[in-house]
C-alpha positions in Angstrom: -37.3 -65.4 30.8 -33.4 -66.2 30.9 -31.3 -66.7 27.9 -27.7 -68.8 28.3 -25.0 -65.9 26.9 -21.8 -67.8 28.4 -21.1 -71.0 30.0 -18.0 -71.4 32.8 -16.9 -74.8 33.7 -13.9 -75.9 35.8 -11.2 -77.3 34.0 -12.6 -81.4 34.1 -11.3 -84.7 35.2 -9.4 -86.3 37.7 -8.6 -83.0 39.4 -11.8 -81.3 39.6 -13.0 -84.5 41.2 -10.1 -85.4 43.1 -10.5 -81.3 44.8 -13.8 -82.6 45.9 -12.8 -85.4 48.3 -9.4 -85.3 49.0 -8.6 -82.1 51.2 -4.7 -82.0 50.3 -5.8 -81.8 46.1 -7.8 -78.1 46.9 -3.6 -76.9 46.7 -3.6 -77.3 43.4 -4.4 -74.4 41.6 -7.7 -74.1 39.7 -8.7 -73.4 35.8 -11.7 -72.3 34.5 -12.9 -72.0 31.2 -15.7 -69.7 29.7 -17.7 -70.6 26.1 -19.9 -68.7 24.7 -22.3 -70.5 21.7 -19.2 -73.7 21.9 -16.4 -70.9 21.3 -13.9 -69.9 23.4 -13.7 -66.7 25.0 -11.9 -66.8 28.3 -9.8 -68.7 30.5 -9.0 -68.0 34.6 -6.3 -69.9 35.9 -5.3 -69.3 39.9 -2.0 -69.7 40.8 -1.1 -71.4 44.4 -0.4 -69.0 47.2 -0.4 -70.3 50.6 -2.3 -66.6 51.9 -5.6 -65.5 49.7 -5.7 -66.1 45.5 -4.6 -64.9 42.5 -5.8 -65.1 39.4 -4.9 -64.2 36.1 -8.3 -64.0 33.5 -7.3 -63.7 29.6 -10.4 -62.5 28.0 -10.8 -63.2 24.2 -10.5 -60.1 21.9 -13.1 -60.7 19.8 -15.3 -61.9 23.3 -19.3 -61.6 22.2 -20.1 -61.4 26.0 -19.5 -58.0 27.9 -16.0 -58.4 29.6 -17.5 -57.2 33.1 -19.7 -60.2 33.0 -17.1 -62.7 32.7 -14.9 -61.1 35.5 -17.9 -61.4 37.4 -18.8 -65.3 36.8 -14.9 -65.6 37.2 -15.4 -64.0 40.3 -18.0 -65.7 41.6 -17.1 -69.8 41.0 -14.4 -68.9 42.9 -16.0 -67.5 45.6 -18.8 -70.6 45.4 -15.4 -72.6 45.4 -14.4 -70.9 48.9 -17.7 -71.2 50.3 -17.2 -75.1 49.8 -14.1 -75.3 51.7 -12.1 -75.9 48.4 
């Protein structure tokens, strides 16, 4: 039985789509944005590097959702992200 605790989605619009197809758009940097029951509780923004990522994560004070888990779903979109070639 699963149970939705948190949902992370890439910050929307022309640039999520535009990183998609158009190979010169994955150098602009990322943000992601975690909810938890429609609130906010986190947001991960990369910043451009031209060797590996970085990533700075603000996590919500008053964040229902155990902090290692959203480091972790952080973690991994961007490493789904990689695996696409963006």
């Amino acid at each position: 039985d699963r149970k939705e605790i948190a949902l992370g989605e890439e910050e929307g619009g022309f640039m999520a789509i535009s990183r998609r197809f158009i190979g010169f758009m994955r150098l602009f940097p990322k943000t992601y944005f975690f909810t938890a029951n429609g609130k906010p509780i986190a947001t991960a923004k990369q910043k451009f590097q031209i060797i590996g990522d970085t990533w700075t994560l603000n996590i919500n004070k008053d964040c229902p959702v155990d902090k290692r888990m959203v480091v972790t779903a952080a973690l991994m979109m961007d490493i789904i992200e990689q695996q696409r070639g963006g």
